[in-house]
N, C-alpha and C positions, 0 to 999 in steps of 0.2 A: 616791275614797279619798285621802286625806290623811295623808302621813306626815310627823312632824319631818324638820327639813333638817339637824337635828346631834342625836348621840348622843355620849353622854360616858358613858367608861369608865376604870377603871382598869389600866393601862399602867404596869411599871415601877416600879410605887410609887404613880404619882399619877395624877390625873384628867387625863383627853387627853380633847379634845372631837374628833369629826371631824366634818365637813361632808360631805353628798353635793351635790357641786357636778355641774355636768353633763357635767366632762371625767372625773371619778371615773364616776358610771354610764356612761358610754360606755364605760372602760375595764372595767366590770364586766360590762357587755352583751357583749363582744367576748370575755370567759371563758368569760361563758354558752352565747354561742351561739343557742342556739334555747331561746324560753323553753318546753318544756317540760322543759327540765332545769333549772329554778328551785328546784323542790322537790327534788331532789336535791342541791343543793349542802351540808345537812350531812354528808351521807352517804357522798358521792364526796369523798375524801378531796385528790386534785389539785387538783379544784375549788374546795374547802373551803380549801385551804392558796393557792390562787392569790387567790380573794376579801380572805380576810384580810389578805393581803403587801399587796394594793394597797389595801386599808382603813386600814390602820395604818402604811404607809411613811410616814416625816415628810418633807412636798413643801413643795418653795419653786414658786412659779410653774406649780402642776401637776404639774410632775413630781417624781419621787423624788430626793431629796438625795444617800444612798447606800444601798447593796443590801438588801433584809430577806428574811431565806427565814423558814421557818414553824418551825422550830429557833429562832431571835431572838425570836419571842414570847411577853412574860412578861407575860398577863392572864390573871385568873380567869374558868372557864370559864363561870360566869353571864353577864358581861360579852360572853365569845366568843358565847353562844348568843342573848343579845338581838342583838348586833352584826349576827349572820348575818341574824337575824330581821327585822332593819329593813331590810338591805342587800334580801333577797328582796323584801320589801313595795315597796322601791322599783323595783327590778327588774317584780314585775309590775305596777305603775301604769304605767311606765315601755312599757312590750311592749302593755298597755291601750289607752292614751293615742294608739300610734301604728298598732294596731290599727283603734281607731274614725275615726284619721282617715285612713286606708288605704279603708275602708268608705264612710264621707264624701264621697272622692274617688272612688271607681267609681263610687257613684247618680250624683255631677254628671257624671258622662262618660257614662254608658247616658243621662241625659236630656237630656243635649248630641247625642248620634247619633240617638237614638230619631226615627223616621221624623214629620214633622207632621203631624196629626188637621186641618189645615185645608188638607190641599190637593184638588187638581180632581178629580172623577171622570170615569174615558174611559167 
């Protein structure tokens, strides 16, 4: 699954593009938590309101320049509901990706231990 690495919305008046870089997912994974509360993030309002803050904070060097709570957000809600939408997609590629190589790494360790079909019989 392949999601754009920037979505551009309207913020403020004007177009803000943001980037999902991968100190931004990490920070978004760490709201998450556990992805099955990925689909819940329109829903769960804290969550909803914490995704957004770090979506939209304007960051020098990663981090936030200065504070934004979710009172400070002036985008239309089409915008908020793609936003979320893409943040989620990224999110679950994101929990996928390290999933299958979670997965990946166990077969080569059971076939790194796995006892060998060529040895002696007593």
């Amino acid at each position: 699954m392949t999601v754009a690495s920037t979505i551009t919305v309207k913020s403020a008046g004007s177009d803000r593009e943001i980037k999902m870089s991968y100190g931004l997912l990490t920070v978004l994974a760490s709201h998450v938590g556990d992805p099955d509360r990925i689909p819940f993030i329109p829903m769960d309002h804290t969550l909803r309101d914490a995704v957004m803050v770090e979506m939209l904070a304007v960051r020098e060097k990663g981090r936030p320049v200065e504070p934004l709570t979710a009172a400070d957000i002036d985008i239309e809600m089409d915008d908020a509901e793609n936003l979320i939408r893409w943040a989620q997609e990224h999110l679950i590629g994101f929990f996928l990706r390290s999933a299958k190589e979670l997965k990946s790494q166990a077969e080569r360790i059971t076939t790194a231990l796995a006892p060998s079909s060529s040895g002696t019989a007593s």
